[in-house]
C-alpha positions in Angstrom: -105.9 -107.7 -39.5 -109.4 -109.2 -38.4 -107.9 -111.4 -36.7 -105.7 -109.1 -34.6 -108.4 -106.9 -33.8 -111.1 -109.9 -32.8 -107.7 -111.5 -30.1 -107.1 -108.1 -28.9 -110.7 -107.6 -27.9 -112.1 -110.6 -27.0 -109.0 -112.5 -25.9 -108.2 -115.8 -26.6 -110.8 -117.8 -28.9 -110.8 -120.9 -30.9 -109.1 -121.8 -34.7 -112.3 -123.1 -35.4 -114.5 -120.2 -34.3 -112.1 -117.5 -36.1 -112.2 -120.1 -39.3 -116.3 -120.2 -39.0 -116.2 -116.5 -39.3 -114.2 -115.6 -41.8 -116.3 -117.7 -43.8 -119.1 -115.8 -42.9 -117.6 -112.6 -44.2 -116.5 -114.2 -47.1 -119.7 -115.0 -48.3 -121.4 -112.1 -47.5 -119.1 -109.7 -49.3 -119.5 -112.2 -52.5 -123.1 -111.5 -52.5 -122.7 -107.8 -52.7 -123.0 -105.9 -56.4 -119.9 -104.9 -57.8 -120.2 -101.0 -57.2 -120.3 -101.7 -53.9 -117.2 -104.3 -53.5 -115.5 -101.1 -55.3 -116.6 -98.8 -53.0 -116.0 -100.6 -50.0 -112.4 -101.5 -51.4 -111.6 -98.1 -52.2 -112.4 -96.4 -48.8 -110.2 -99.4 -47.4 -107.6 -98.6 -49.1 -107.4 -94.9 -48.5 -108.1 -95.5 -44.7 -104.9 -97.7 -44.8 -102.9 -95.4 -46.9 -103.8 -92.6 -44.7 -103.0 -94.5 -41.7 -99.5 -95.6 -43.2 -98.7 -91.4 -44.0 -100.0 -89.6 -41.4 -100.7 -92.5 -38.6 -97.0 -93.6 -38.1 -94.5 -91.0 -37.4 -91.2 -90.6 -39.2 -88.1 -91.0 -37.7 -85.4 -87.8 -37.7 -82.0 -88.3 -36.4 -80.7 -84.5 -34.5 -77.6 -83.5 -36.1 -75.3 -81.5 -34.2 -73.1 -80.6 -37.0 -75.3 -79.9 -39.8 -78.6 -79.9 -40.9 -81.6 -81.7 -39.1 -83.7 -82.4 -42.4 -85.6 -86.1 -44.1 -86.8 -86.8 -46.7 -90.5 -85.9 -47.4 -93.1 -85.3 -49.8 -95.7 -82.2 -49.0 -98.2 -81.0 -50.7 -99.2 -77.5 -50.7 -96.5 -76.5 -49.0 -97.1 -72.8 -48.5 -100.0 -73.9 -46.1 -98.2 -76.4 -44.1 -98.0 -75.5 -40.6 -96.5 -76.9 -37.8 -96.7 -76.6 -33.5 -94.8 -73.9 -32.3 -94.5 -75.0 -28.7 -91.9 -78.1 -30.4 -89.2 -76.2 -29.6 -88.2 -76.3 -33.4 -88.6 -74.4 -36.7 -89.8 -76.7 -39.4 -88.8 -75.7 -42.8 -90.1 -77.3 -46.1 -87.5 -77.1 -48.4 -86.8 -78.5 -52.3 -89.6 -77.2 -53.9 -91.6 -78.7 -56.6 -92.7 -75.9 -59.1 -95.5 -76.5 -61.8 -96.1 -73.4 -63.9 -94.7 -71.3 -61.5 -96.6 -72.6 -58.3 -94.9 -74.3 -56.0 -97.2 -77.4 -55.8 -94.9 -79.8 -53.0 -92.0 -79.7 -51.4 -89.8 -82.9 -51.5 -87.7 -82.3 -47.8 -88.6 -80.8 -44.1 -85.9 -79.8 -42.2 -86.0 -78.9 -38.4 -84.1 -76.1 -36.3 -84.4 -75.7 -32.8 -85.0 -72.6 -30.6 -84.3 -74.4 -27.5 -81.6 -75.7 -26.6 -82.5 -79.6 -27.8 -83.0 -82.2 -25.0 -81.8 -85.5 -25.3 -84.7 -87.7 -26.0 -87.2 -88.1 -28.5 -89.8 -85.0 -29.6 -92.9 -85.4 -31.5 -94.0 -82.7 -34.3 -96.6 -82.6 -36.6 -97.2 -80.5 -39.8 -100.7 -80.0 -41.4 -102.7 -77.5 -43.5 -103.1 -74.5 -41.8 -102.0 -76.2 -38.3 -105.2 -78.7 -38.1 -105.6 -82.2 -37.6 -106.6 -83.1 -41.3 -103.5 -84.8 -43.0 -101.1 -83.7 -40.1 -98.0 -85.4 -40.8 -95.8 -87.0 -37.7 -92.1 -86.7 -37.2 -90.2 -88.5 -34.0 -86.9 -85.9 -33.7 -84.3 -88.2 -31.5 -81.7 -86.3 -29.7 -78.6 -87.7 -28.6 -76.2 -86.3 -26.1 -74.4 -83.0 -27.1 -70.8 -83.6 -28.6 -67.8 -83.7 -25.3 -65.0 -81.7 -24.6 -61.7 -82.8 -24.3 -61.3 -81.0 -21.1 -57.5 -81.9 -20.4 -56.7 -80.0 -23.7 -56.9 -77.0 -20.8 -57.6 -78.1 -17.6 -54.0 -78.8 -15.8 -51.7 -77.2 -18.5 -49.4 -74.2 -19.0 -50.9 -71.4 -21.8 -49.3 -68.8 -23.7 -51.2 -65.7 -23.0 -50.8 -64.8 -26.9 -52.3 -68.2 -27.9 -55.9 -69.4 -28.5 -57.0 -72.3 -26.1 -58.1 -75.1 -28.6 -60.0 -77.8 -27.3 -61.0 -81.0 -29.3 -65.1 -81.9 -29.2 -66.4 -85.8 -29.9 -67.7 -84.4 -33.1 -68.1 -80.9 -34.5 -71.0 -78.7 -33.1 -73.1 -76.2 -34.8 -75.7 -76.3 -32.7 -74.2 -74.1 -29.0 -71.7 -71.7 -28.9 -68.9 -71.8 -26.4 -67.2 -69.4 -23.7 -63.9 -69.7 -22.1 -64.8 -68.1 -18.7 -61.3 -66.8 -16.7 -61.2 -65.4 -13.6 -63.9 -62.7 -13.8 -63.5 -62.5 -17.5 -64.3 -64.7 -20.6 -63.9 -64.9 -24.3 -65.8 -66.2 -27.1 -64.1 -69.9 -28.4 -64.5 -70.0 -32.7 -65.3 -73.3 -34.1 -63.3 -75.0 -36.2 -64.5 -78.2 -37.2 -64.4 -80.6 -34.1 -62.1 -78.3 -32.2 -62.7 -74.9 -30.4 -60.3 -72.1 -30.1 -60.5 -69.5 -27.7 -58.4 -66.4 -27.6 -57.5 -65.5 -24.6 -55.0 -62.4 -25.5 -57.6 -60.2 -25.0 -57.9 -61.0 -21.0 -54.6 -59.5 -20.9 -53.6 -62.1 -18.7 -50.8 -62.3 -16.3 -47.8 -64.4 -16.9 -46.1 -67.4 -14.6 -50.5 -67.1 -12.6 -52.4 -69.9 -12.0 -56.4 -69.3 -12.9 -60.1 -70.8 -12.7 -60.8 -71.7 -16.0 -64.5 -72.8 -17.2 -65.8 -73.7 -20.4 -69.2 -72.9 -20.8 -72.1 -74.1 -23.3 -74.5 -71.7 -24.2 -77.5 -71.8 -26.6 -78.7 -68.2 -28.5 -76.5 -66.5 -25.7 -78.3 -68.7 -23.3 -76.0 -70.2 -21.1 -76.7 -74.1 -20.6 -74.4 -75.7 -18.9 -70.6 -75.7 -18.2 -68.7 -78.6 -19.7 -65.9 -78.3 -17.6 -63.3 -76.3 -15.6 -60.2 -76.5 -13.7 -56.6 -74.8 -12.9 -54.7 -73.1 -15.9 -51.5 -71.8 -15.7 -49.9 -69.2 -17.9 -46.6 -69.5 -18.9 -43.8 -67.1 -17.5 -42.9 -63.9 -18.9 -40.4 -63.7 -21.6 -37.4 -61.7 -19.5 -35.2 -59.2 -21.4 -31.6 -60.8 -20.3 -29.4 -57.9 -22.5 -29.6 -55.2 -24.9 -27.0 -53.4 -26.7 -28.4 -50.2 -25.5 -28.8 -49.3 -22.6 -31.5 -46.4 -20.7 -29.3 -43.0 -21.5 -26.1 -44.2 -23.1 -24.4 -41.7 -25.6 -23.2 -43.6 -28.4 -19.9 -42.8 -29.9 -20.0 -45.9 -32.6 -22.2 -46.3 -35.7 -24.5 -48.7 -35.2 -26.3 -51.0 -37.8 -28.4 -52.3 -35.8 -29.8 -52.9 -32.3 -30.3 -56.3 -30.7 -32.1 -57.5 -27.2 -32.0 -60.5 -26.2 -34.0 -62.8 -23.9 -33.9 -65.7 -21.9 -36.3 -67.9 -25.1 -36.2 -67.9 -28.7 -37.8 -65.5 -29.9 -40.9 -65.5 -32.9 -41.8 -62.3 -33.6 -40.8 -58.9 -33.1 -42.7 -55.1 -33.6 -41.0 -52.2 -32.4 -40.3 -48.3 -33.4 -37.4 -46.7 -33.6 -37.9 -42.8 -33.0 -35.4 -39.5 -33.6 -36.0 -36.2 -31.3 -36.6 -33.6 -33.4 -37.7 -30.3 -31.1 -39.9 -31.6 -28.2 -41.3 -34.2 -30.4 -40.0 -37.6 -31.3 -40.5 -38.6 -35.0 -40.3 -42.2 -36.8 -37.5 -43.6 -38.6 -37.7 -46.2 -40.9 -36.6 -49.8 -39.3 -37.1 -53.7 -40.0 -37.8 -56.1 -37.2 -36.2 -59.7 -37.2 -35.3 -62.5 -34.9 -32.8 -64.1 -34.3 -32.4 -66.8 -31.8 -33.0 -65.1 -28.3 -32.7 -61.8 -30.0 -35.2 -58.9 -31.2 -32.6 -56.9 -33.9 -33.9 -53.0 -34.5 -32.2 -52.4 -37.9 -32.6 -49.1 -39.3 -32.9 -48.2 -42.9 -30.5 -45.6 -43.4 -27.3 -44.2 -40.7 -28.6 -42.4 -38.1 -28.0 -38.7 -37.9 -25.6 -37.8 -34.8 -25.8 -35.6 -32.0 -29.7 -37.0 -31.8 -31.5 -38.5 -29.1 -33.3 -41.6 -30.3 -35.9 -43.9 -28.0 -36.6 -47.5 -29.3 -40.1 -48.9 -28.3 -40.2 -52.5 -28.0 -44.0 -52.9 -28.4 -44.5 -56.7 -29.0 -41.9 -59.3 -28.3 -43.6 -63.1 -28.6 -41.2 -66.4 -27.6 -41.4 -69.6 -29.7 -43.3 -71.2 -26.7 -46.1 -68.8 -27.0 -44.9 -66.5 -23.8 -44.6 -62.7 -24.7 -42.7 -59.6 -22.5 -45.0 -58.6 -20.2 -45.0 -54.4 -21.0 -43.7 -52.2 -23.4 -40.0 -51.6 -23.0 -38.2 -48.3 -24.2 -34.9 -47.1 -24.1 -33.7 -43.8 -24.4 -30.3 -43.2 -26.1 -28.4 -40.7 -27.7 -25.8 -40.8 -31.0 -23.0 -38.5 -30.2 -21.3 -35.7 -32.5 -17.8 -35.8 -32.7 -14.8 -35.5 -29.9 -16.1 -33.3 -27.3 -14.3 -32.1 -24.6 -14.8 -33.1 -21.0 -12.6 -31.7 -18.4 -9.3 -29.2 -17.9 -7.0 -30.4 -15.2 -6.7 -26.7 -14.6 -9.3 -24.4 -13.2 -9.5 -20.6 -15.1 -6.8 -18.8 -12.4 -4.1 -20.3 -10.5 -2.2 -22.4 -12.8 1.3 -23.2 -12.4 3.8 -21.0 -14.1 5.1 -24.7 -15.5 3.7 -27.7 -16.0 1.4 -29.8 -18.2 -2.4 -29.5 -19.0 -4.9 -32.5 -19.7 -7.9 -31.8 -22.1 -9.9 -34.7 -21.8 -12.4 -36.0 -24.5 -15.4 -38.0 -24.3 -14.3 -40.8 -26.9 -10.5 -41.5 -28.5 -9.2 -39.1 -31.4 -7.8 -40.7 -34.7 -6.2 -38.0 -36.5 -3.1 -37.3 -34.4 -1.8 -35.7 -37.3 -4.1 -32.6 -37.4 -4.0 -32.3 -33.1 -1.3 -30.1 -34.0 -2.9 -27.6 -36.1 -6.5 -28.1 -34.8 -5.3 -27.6 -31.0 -3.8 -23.7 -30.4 -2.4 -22.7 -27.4 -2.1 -18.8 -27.1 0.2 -17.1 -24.1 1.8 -20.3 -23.1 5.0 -21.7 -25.4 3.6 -25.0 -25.2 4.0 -29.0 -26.9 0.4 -31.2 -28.2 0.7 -34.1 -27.9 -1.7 -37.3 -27.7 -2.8 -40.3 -25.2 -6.0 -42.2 -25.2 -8.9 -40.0 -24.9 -6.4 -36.9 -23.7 -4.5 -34.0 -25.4 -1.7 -33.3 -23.3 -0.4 -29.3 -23.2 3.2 -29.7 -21.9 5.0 -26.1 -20.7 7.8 -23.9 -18.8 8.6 -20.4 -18.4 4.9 -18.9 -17.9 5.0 -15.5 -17.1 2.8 -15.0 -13.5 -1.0 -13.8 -13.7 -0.4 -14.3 -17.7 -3.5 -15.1 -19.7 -3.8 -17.6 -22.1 -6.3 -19.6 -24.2 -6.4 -23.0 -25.5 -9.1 -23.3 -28.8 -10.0 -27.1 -30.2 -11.2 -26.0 -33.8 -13.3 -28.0 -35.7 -12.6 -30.9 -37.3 -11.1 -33.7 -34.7 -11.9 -37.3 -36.2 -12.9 -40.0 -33.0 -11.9 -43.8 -33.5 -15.8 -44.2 -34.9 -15.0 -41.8 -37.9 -17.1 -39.4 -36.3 -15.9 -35.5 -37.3 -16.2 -32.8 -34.1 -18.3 -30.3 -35.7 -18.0 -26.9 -33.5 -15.0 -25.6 -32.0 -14.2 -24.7 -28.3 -12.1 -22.9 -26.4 -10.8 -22.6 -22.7 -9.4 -19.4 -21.1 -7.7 -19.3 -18.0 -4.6 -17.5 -15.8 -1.4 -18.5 -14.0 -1.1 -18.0 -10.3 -1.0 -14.4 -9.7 0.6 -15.0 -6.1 4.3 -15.7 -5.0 5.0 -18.0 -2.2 7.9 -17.1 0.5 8.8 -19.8 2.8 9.1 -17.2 6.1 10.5 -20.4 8.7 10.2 -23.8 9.5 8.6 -26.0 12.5 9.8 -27.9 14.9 9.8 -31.0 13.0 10.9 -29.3 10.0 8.0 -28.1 8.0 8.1 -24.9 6.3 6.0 -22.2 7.4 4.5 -20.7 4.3 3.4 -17.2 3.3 1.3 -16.6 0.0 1.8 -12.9 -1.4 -1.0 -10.7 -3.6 -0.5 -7.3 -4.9 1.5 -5.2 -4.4 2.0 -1.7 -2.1 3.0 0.2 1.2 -0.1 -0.8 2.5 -0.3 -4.6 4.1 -3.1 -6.8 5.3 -2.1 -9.9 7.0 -4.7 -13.1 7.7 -3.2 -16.0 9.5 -4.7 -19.3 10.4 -4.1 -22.5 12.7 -2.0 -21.2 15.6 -3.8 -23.9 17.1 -3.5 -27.3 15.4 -6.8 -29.1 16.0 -8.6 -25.7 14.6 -8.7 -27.1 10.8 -11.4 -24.8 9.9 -9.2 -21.8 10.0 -6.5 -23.5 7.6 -9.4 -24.2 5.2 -10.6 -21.0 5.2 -7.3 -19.2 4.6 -6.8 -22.3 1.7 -10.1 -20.5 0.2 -8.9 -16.9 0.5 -5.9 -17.7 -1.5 -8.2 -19.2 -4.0 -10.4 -16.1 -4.0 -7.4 -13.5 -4.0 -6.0 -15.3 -7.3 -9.6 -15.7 -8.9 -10.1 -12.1 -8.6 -6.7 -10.5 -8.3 -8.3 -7.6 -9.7 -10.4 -6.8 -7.2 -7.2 -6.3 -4.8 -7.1 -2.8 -3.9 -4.2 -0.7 -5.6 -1.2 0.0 -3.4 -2.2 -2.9 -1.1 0.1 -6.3 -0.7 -2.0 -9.4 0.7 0.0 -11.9 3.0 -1.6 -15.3 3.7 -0.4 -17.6 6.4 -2.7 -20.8 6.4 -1.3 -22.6 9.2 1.3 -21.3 11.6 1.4 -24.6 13.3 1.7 -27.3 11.0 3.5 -29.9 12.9 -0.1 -29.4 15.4 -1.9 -29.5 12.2 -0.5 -32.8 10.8 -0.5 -34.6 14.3 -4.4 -32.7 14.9 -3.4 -31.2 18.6 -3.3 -27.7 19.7 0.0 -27.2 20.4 3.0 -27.6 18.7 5.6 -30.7 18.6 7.0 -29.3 21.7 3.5 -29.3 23.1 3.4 -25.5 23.9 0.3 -23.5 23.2 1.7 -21.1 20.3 -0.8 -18.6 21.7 0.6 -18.7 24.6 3.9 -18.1 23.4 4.2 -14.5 22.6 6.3 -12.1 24.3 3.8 -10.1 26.2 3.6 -8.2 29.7 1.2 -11.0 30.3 3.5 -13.8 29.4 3.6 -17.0 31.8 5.2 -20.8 31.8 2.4 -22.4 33.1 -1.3 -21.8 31.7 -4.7 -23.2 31.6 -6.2 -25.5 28.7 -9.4 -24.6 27.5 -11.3 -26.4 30.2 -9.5 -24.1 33.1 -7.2 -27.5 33.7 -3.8 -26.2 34.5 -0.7 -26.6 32.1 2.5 -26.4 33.6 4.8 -25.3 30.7 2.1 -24.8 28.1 3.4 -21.3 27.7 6.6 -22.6 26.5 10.5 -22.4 28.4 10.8 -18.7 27.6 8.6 -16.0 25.4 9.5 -16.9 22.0 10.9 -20.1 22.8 9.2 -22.0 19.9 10.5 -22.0 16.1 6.9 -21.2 15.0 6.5 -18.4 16.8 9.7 -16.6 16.4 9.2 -17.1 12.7 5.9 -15.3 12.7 6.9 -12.4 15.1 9.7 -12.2 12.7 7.4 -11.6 9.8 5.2 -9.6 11.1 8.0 -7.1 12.6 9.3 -7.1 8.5 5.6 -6.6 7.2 4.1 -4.2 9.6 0.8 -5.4 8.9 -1.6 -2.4 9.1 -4.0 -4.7 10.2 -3.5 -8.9 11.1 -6.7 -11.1 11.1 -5.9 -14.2 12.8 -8.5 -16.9 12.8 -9.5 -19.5 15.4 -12.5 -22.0 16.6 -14.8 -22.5 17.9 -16.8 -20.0 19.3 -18.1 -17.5 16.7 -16.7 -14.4 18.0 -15.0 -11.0 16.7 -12.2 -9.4 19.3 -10.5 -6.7 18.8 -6.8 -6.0 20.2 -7.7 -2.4 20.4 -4.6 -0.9 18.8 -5.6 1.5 15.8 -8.9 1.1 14.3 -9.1 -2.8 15.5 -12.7 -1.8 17.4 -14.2 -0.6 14.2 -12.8 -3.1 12.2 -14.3 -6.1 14.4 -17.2 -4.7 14.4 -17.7 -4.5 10.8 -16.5 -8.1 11.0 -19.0 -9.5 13.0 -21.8 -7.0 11.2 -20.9 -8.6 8.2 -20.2 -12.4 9.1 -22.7 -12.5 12.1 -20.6 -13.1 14.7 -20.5 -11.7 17.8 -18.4 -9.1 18.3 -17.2 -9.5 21.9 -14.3 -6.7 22.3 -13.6 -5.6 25.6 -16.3 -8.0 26.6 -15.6 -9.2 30.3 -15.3 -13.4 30.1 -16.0 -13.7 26.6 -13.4 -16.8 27.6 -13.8 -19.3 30.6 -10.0 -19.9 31.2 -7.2 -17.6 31.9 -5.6 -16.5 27.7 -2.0 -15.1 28.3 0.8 -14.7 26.3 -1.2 -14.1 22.8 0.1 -13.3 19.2 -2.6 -10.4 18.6 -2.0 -8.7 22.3 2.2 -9.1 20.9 1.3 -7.2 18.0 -0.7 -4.3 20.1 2.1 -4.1 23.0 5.5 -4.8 20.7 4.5 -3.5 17.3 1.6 -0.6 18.6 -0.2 -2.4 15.3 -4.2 -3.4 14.9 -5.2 -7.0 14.6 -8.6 -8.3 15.3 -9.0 -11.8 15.8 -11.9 -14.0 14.5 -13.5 -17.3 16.2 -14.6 -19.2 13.7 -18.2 -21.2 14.0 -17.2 -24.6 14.3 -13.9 -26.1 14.0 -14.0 -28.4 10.6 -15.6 -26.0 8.2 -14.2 -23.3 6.3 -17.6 -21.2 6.3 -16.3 -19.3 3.4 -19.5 -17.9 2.2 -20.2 -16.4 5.4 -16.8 -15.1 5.9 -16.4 -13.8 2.4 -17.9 -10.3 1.9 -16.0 -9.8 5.7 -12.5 -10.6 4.3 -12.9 -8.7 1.3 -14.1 -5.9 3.5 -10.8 -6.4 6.2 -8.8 -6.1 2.7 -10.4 -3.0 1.2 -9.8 -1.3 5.0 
């Protein structure tokens, strides 16, 4: 040790000079007393012991996945303190109790509050913080554990997954982050490996993202260990379902599937039942099966119910989940219920068949006959598909008659109808007389109401191209035998829908001769050769003769037998009322008009650009002395019925 201390302070000297003076101590120290060779070898020896504890410090390896502590004997422990600018917590731990003191502690451990830095740190611990007896440490930190960044960084996540990522070794020293977008979760430890749920981001599925794992330190972020470009995996796609958004269900189901385009893991859904203007819960299991979510209630479902299913959670065997709730509305059906008549509640044929149509099939053929009644008609039940057929003859006219369902129909489902229902309706109260026949050979057609000495005749398409006239008189015949009852006693109804129905069918005004009916009529005013509507002339439009055309001697022929007190015959287009100013025409076209807002344009010089000659209500002034007040309808392709109604009723109470 001399000899150390002598070359490091002088250099390099001689053997024989170093030998010369070691001699010299030698013999010196011999020739001291005893108690001072004991004194002098005692203080040496606690210098060097001292030196050797408290000179040299101790060596501590920086665990990152446990505890930082070495082995260490201190005394007085409860007075030991250390620096608190180390950037660690020292803590003296195994105590060594005498008589209930703790006299020494046998271990010192170190935590740090800051993030370590790799490197070596120096501590000390001493009584009370001093330099007396301060005892060294050397803390060596090596380089925080690693991430295995391509556990994330290029792949394709499930969005109802945790994002585990493998460390070098485990770390209990930082905490990590999984930073997303603008969003980021906390990533558990487990070991050596982190996982970090990402559910909670509520993440879109089939996106690509910024991902970023972060290090932090007591919520201090350090530094990020690595990022890249995620991808979530696509959406798990709903591909069928058994049920679908507002089907009625006629069946008894035992259960509902939906399946989708993976195999599916898990399932949670609700079924509920509409009770009021609430929904309440019915019991239900949940279960996969291959691609399919299966609903399976716990008990059959009550009918005549709406139900809703709630598909809340639906996760694939890949990790992918359905991207929103899904519902479905549905209802369970009662029994058969009817859908349909083929026949209206008037105007049915005196013979005939009549379909009653069901929303699903019916079973029990065997009770149609005594669960079906047919009153006022002698009639036949019988059975096809979802129909019950009503086969008849011999109906008396305008009779009444009813057709009741009771109770008690089975469907193919063994579902039983559960109210009754019943139909009432009326045979055609009108008779139809076929008055003459076209050109071409179509019958000319009159529709009788009532009965009386009093008649009202209404007449349409003289001209064939006016189709709104035959529609309107189609809907007065519908009226009239709807409300036959509203027919004035002692008055008979005539309808004439078309007059020309060879113009009709082949949409011209005239007829197959190509005369002008209108022009036809025997009149002072009568002429071969008229105008069209645009002024053009029409050399023989008036027809050969007056008269000369089946159609019109057919109608002048009923109209001499009816003596009409009053003929309304309708026309297009030009929304006008015109009376023929025999009888009480005048007042009657002007209640006309007041009533369907039409002009009323009688005696109204050029209410018509070209020359009119020749007519079938000027006939019925000058020949029969009768009134008739004719009508221009609006336009020339609608009936206009609502406007015209309260008129016509009006023209039939006159």
């Amino acid at each position: 040790m001399v000899f150390f201390l002598l070359h490091t302070a002088h250099g390099k000297i001689d053997r024989v000079t170093i030998t010369h003076k070691i001699k010299t101590l030698i013999q010196s120290i011999r020739r001291l007393s005893l108690r001072t060779k004991i004194i002098i070898g005692v203080s040496v020896g606690v210098v060097l012991s001292y030196g050797l504890i408290f000179g040299i410090p101790k060596g501590v390896s920086f665990s990152y996945s446990g505890e930082t502590c070495v082995r260490q004997l201190t005394l007085a422990p409860s007075i030991s303190q250390s620096s608190k600018e180390s950037g660690y917590d020292v803590t003296l731990v195994d105590p060594v109790v005498i008589g209930g003191a703790t006299v020494a502690s046998l271990k010192t451990c170190f935590e740090p509050t800051d993030a370590p830095v790799v490197g070596t740190t120096r501590i000390a611990t001493a009584p009370f913080g001093g330099w007396f007896a301060a005892k060294q440490f050397a803390i060596t930190v090596d380089a925080p554990p690693t991430a295995q960044l391509t556990d994330f960084v290029g792949k394709t996540l499930p969005v109802t997954r945790p994002v585990e990522v493998k460390l070098s070794q485990a770390d209990e020293v930082f905490s990590y982050k999984l930073k997303i977008a603008d969003d980021s979760v906390d990533c558990a430890h487990r070991t050596s490996v982190l996982s970090c749920d990402i559910e909670p981001l509520e993440l879109a599925q089939g996106e690509t993202f910024d991902a970023t794992l972060v290090r932090f330190f007591k919520d201090t972020e350090v530094h990020e260990v690595g990022q890249g470009k995620i991808t979530t995996l696509r959406a798990l796609t709903l591909v069928s379902s058994s049920v679908a958004e507002g089907q009625e269900i006629f069946e008894k189901p035992a259960s509902f599937s939906f399946e989708y385009d993976k195999p599916i893991e898990t399932v949670k859904a609700t079924l509920k039942v509409k009770n009021g203007e609430t929904f309440e819960p019915v019991e239900v299991t949940t279960s996969a099966d291959g691609n399919k979510a299966v609903i399976t209630p716990k008990a059959e479902l009550k009918r005549s119910a709406w139900y809703e299913i709630t598909l809340q959670e639906v996760d694939a065997v890949d990790g992918s989940a359905t991207p929103a709730e899904y519902k479905v509305l549905f209802s369970l059906s009662g029994g058969p219920k009817v859908t349909g008549v083929s026949v209206g509640t008037s105007g049915v044929n005196l013979a005939g068949s009549i379909t009653v149509s069901f929303d699903q099939e019916v079973t029990n053929v065997d009770s149609i006959q005594k669960l079906v009644v047919v009153s006022g008609l002698d009639a036949r039940v019988s059975k096809s598909g979802k129909n019950i057929i009503i086969t008849y003859s011999g109906a008396a006219r305008c009779g009444n008659f009813s057709i009741q369902v009771k109770k008690g129909l089975e469907s193919q489902y063994g579902v039983v109808q559960e109210n009754d229902w019943t139909f009432n309706s009326r045979t055609l109260c009108y008779t139809v007389s076929t008055y003459g026949t076209s050109k071409q050979g179509r019958a000319l057609n009159a529709y009788y109401f009532g009965s009386g000495g009093k008649t009202i005749l209404y007449t349409g398409s003289i001209h064939g191209n006016e189709h709104s006239s035959r529609l309107l008189m189609n809907n007065w015949i519908d009226e009239l035998d709807a409300n036959v009852q509203n027919i004035p006693t002692g008055v008979r109804i005539v309808v004439v829908p078309s007059v020309n129905p060879d113009g009709m069918a082949a949409n011209t005004r005239t007829n197959a001769n190509n005369v002008d009916l209108n022009r036809n009529y025997n009149t002072s005013d009568w002429k071969q050769d008229v105008e069209t509507v645009n002024g053009d002339p029409f050399p023989g439009g008036g027809g050969s003769a007056p008269g000369s055309e089946p159609e019109t001697q057919s109608l002048m022929s009923l109209t001499s037998s009816l003596r009409p007190s009053l003929t309304m015959s309708y026309h297009s287009s030009a929304s006008y009322a015109i009376a023929n100013t025999c009888g009480a025409s005048p007042s009657l076209a002007a209640t006309y008009a007041k009533l369907s807002g039409y002009r009323n344009m009688t005696g109204v010089s050029g209410a018509f650009t070209y020359q009119i000659t020749g007519t079938y209500d000027d006939w019925i002034c000058e020949r029969l002395g009768l009134a008739s007040v004719l009508i221009e309808l609006a336009t020339s392709t609608s009936a206009e019925f609502s406007r015209n109604k309260a008129a016509l009723w009006a023209m039939a109470r006159s």
